[in-house]
ChimeraX commands (.cxc) that place a marker at each C-alpha (Angstrom):
marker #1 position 0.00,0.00,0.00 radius 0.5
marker #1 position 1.72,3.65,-0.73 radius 0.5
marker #1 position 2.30,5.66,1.27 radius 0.5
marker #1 position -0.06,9.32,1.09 radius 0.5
marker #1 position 3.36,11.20,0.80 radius 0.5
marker #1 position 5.07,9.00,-2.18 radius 0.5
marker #1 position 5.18,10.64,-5.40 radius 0.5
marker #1 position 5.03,7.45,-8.09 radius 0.5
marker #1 position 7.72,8.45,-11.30 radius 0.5
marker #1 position 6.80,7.19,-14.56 radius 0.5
marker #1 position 10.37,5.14,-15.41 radius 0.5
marker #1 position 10.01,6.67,-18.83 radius 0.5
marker #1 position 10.42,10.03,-17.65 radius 0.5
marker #1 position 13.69,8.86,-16.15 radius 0.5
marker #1 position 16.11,9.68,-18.99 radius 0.5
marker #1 position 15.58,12.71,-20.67 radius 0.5
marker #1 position 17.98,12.01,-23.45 radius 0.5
marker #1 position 15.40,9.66,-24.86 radius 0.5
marker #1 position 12.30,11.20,-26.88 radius 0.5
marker #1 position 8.77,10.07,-26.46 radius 0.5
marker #1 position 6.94,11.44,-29.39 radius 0.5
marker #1 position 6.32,14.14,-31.30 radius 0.5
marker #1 position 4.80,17.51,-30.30 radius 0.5
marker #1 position 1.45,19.55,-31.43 radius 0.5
marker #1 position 1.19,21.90,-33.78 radius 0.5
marker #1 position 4.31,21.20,-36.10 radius 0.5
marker #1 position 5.58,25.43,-36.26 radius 0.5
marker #1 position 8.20,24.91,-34.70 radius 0.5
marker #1 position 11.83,26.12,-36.31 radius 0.5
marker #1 position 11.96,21.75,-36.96 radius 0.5
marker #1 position 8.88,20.38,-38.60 radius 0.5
marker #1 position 8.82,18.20,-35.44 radius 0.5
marker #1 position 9.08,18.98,-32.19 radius 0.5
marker #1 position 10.48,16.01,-29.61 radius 0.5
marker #1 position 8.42,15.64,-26.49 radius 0.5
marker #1 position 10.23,14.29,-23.13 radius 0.5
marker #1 position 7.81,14.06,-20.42 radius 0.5
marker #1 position 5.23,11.52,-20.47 radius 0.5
marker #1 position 2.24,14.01,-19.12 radius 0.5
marker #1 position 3.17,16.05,-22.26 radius 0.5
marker #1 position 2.40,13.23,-25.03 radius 0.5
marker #1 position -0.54,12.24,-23.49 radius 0.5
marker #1 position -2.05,15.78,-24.26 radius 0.5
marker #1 position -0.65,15.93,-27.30 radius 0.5
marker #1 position -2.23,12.54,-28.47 radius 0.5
marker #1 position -5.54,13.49,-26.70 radius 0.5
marker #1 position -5.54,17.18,-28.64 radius 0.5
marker #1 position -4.43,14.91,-32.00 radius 0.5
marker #1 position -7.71,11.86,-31.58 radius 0.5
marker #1 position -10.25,15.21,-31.13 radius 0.5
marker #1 position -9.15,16.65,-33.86 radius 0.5
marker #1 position -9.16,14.01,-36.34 radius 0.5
marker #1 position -12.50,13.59,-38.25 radius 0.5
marker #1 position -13.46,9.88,-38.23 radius 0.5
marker #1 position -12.52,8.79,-41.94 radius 0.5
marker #1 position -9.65,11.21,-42.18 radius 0.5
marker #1 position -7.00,9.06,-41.28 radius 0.5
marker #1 position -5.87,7.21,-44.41 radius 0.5
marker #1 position -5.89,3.36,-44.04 radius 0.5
marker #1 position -7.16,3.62,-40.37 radius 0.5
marker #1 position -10.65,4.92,-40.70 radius 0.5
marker #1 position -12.00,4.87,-37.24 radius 0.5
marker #1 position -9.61,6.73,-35.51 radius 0.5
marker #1 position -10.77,10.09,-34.59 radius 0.5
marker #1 position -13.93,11.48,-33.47 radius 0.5
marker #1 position -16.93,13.09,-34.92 radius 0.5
marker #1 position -17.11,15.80,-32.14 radius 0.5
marker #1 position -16.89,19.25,-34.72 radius 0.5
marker #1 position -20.13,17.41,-36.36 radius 0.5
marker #1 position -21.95,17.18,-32.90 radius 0.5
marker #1 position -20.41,20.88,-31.53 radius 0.5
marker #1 position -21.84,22.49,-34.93 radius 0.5
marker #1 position -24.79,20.49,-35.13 radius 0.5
marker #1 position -28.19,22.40,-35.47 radius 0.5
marker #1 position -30.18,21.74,-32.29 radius 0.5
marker link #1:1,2 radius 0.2
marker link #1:2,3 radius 0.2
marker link #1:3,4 radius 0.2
marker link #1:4,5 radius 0.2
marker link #1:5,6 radius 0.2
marker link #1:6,7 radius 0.2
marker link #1:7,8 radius 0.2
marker link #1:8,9 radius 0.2
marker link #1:9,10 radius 0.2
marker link #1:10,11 radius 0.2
marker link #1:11,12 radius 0.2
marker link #1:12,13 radius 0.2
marker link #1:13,14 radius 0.2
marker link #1:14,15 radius 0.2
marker link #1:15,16 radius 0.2
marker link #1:16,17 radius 0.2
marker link #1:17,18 radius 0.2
marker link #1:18,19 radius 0.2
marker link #1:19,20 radius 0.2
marker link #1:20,21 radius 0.2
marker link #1:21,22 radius 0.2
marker link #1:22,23 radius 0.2
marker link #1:23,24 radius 0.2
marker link #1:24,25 radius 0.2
marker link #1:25,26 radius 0.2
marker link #1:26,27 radius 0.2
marker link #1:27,28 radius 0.2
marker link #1:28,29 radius 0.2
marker link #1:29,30 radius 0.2
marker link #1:30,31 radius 0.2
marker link #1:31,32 radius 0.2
marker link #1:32,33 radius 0.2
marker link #1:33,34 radius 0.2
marker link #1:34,35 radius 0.2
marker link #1:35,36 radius 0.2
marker link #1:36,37 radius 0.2
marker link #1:37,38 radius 0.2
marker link #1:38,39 radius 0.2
marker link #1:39,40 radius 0.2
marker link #1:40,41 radius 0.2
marker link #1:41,42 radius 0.2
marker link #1:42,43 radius 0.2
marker link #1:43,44 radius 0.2
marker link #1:44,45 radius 0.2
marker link #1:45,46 radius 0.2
marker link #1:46,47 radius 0.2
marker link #1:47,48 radius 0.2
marker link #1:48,49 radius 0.2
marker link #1:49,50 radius 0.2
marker link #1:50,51 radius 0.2
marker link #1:51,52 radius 0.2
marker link #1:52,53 radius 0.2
marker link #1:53,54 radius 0.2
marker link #1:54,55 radius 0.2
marker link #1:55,56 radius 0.2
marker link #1:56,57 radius 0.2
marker link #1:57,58 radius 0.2
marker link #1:58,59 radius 0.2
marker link #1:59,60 radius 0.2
marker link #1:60,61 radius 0.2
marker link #1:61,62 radius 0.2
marker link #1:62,63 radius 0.2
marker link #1:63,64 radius 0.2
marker link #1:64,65 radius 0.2
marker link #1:65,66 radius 0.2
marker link #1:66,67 radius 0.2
marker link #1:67,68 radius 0.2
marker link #1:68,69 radius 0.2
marker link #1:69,70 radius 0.2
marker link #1:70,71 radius 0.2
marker link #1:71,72 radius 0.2
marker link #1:72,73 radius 0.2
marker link #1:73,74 radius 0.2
marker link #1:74,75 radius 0.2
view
């Protein structure tokens, strides 16, 4: 059982040397951007599955979400 002071370290986050993925929005100086921490690619993959429009990933079709069709959507 943990302790309620322990603080539990992803092992990835570790070496900082090693990349996890890539950043959002590519405008950087670099078309891509190198992300370290694991916190940080989460949100970057979270921000990249909302705004992908199912059927707009080429040969993976049902990745993404429909949520711009349901925000715009006439009530």
């Amino acid at each position: 059982m943990p302790l309620a002071n322990t603080v539990q370290i992803n092992p990835i986050n570790l070496n900082k040397n090693i990349s996890i993925g890539i950043g959002l929005p590519f405008n950087s100086p670099s078309a891509f951007r190198n992300t370290y921490d694991f916190k940080e690619q989460i949100k970057y993959n979270l921000i990249n599955l909302l705004l992908t429009n199912k059927g707009e990933r080429v040969f993976n079709y049902n990745f993404g979400t429909d949520i711009r069709k349901q925000i715009f959507n006439q009530i």
